[in-house]
C-alpha positions as CSV (number, residue, x, y, z in Angstrom):
1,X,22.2,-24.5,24.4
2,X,21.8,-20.7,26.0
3,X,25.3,-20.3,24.6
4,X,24.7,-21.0,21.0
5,X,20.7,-19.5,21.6
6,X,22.8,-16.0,22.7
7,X,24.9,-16.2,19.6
8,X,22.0,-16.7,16.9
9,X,20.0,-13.5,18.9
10,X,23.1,-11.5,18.7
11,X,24.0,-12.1,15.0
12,X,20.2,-11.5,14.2
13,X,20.1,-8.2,16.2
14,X,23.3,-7.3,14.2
15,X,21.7,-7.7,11.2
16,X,18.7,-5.6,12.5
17,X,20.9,-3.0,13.5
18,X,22.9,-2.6,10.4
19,X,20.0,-2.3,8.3
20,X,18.8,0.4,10.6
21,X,21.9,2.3,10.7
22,X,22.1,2.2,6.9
23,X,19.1,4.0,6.8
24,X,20.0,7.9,7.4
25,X,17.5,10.0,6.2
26,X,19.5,12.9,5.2
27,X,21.4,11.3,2.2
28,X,19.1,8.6,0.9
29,X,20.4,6.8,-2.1
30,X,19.4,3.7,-4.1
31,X,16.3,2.6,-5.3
32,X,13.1,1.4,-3.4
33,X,11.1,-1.1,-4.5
34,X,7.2,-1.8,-3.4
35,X,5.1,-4.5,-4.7
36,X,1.5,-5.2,-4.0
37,X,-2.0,-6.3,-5.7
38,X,-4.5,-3.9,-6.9
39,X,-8.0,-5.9,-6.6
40,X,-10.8,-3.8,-8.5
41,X,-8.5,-2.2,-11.2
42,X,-10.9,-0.5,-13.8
43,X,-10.1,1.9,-16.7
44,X,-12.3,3.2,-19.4
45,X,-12.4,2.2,-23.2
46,X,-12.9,5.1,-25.5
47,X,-13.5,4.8,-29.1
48,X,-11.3,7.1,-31.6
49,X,-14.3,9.8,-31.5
50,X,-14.5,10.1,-27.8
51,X,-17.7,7.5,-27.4
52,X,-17.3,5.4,-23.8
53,X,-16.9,1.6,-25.2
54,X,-16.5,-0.1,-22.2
55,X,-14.5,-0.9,-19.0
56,X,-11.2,-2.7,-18.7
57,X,-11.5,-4.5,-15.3
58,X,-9.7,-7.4,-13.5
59,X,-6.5,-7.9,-10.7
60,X,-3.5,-6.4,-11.2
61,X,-0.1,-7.2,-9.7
62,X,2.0,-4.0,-9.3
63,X,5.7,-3.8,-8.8
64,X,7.3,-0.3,-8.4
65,X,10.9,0.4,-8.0
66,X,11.7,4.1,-6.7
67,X,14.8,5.9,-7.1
68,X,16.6,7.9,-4.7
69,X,19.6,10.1,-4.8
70,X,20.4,12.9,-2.1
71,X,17.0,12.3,-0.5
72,X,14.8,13.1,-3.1
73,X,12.8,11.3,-5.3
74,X,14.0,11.4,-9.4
75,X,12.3,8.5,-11.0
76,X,9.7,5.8,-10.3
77,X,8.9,2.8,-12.5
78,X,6.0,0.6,-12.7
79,X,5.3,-2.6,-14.0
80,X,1.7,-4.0,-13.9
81,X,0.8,-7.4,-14.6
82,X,-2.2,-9.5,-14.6
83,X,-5.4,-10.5,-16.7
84,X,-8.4,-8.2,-17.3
């Protein structure tokens, strides 16, 4: 039992490790992601002479993916969903 308990906690700090050693911060490349809800989203209506109409507002599930190359930031997408 502490032989095969000593395996498992070994291959798990590998993993943790290898993640962490993948990580350099000088040459960052790939793309990010981040998702999380936005509770309280409002945005104003406007009618096509300027008058305020009224107010979008609901929850809104936000996924955006960040793109990295060299270890700077080129591009960001985001993708909201949810009902207003």
């Amino acid at each position: 039992m502490k032989t095969k308990t000593f395996i498992i906690v070994c291959l798990l700090l590998g993993f943790g490790m290898n993640q962490l050693l993948a990580q350099n911060g000088k040459n960052v490349n790939g793309t990010i992601t981040d998702d999380f809800l936005w509770d309280g989203y409002y945005v104003p209506v406007f009618s096509s002479n300027g008058e305020l109409i009224d107010w979008l507002v609901g929850s809104v599930t936000v996924h955006q993916l960040y793109h990295f190359k060299d270890g700077v930031r080129f591009g960001k997408k985001s993708l909201l969903t949810g009902k207003l």
